[in-house]
Steps between C-alpha positions, in 0.01 A plus 500: 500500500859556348340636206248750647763597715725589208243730337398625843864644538553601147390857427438657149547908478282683413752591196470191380101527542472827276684333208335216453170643510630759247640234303129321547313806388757600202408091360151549572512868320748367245285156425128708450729759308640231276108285466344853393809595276362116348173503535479885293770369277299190387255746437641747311634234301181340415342814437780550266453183366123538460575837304746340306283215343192772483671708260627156350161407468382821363793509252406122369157613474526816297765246256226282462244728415757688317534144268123467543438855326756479231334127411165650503585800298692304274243262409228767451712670208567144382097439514476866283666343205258231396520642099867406516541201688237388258757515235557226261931630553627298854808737442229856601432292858864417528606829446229614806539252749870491476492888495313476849704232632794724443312776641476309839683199554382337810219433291568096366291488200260650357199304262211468278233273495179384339229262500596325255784369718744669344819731695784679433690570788885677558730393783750756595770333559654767687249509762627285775836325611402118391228558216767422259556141731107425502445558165803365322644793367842591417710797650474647153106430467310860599130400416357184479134551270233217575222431254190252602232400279267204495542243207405186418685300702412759792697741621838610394733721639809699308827641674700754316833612649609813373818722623474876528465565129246261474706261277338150554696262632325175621104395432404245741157295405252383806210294493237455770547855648247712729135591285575938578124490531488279840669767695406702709626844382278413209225388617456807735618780268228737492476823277568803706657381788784245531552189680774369757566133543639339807840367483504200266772289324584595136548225223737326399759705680358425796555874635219640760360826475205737453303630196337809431241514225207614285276476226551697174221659352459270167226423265656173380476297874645525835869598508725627823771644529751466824824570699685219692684547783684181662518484966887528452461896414331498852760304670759700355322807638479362859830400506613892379315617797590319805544658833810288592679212343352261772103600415273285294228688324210341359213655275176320530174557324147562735410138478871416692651318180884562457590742229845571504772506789837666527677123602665384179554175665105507606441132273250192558700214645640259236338221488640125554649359168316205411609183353391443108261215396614194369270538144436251252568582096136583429485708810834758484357515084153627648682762731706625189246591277292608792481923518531687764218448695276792641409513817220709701640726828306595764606852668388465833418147619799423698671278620351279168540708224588943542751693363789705667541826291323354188722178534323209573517343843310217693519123506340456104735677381787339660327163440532555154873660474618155698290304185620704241915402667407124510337498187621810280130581431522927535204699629437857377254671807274740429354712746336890558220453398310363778260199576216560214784583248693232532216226455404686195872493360497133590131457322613680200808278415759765663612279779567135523472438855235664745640433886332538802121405355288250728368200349119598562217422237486873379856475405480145271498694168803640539732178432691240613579516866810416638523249847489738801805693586390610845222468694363832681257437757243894526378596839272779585635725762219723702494695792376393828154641412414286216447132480486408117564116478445461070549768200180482458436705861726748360283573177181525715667737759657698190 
């Protein structure tokens, strides 16, 4: 009663009344003022934003096509020469290629090949920050020429470092290299019209990157021509065109596989060091005189065995980088050339180890099968609709 009594008596003015409903409505006023001030801000900025990465977009796009063309164009007036690359003088296609490579140096290399397994390919050394680093090089090196032929004893593989007046200063012999004939710019190369690969990893520099190529018009067998450019070029031109120094961009092909990305730091995660193998005499003597084994890649069968950006990814490959620590067996991978072309680079002596293949009776020929690395049980997933409980329901229903 004491309380009710108190409020009874006390008495507010209608002063007091008029202010703090003004004060009310100017918070109410001020508060929707501020939320649409916000809510028009967040949008301006993200239509901002959205314009921002649109003409980003548009200007990455018209770089890439602008790379695309010159590549194209390029290797069509490289195609137009067949008389002269045919000539017996290496020094005519040196003068040419390093001519061109002058001429446009985000292009890597440009090369020759034929089907008798035989290339001559120029690096320029010039062409990205760490090509010097992944192919040995010195500061003072400014082309390093690569011959291939078949021999023998297989195939063998010739580095020539030369500095910027092409005095020679290192040869380099390497045995067991890549047959030019097993990839895919060569196999594809068609007269007329020229062929793209997907990204793929280079060898031995272990660099990833794209060729363009074609077939020469010749009379003595199938040779191509092409122009290689290496994923760096592309990260180098994502990371020129970034929309603020906290965006990522990333440049991915139709089928959703990583290209390039504007994240220098953008790495696989290292893996765990692992502890070498106690080996007996006989063994550690059979790992030294053992090559460098070469080993099949997959593109797109992850998590077992895909690449990132032509690198090779998935649990094979990692497998067989924690052997090659404990044991200091090392594995050259080969991959872009898909399924069918790696079995036939396996079958025709280009490859030493085939991964991923199921030990089925179709597939007994092929050699001597390894214990199983993984087991991968296959289900068959349907809609609601259908009810197929073998493969063979799905061939009748096909």
């Amino acid at each position: 009663m004491q309380g009710w009594t108190f409020f009874k008596n006390r008495r507010i003015s209608i002063k007091s009344i008029v202010i703090f409903l003004f004060i009310l409505v100017a918070l109410i006023t001020s508060s929707i003022a501020i939320g649409l001030q916000y809510y028009h801000s967040k949008q301006m900025a993200r239509e901002q934003a959205k314009v921002e990465y649109q003409m980003l977009a548009e200007s990455v796009s018209d770089a890439v096509t602008d790379v695309s063309d010159d590549a194209i164009a390029t290797v069509k007036y490289l195609s137009h020469l067949g008389s002269i690359l045919h000539s017996p003088s290496k020094d005519v296609i040196r003068s040419i290629f390093t001519n061109v490579l002058k001429d446009n140096p985000s292009f890597y290399s440009a090369f020759i090949g034929t089907d008798k397994n035989y290339a001559y390919i120029i690096i320029n050394l010039d062409s990205m920050s760490d090509v010097r680093r992944k192919n040995n090089a010195l500061k003072q090196d400014r082309w390093l020429i690569i011959e291939r032929s078949a021999d023998s004893d297989g195939m063998t593989q010739y580095d020539y470092f030369y500095d910027a007046n092409f005095n020679l200063r290192k040869t380099i012999k390497r045995k067991n290299v890549f047959s030019p004939t097993l990839r895919s710019w060569y196999i594809n190369a068609k007269r007329g019209s020229v062929f793209r690969t997907e990204p793929y990893l280079f060898l031995p520099e272990e660099v990833t990157g794209i060729t363009y190529s074609t077939e020469v018009p010749s009379d003595k067998g199938k040779v191509v021509v092409g122009i290689d450019f290496t994923l760096s070029h592309f990260n180098k031109l994502l990371q020129e065109n970034t929309v603020s120094d906290v965006s990522h961009n990333f440049l991915y092909l139709p089928s959703g596989e990583l290209v390039a990305s504007s994240e220098p730091s953008f790495r696989q995660l290292p893996l765990p060091k692992s502890k070498p193998l106690v080996l007996t005499e006989e063994e550690q003597k059979l790992i030294k005189n053992t090559p460098i084994l070469r080993v099949s890649n997959k593109e797109n069968w992850a998590p077992i065995d895909f690449t990132i950006s032509g690198r090779p990814a998935g649990l094979i490959p990692d497998l067989l980088y924690m052997v090659g620590q404990s044991t200091g067996l090392e594995f050259d991978f080969f991959n872009g050339s898909g399924a069918q072309g790696l079995q036939q680079a396996y079958s025709s002596g280009g490859l030493d180890i085939l991964t991923s293949v199921p030990n089925t009776p179709s597939n007994q020929g092929l050699g001597v099968f390894s214990k199983p690395l993984f087991k991968s049980p296959f289900v068959i997933a349907v809609s609601d609709s259908k009810h197929y409980q073998k493969l063979q329901d799905l061939m009748v229903n096909a």
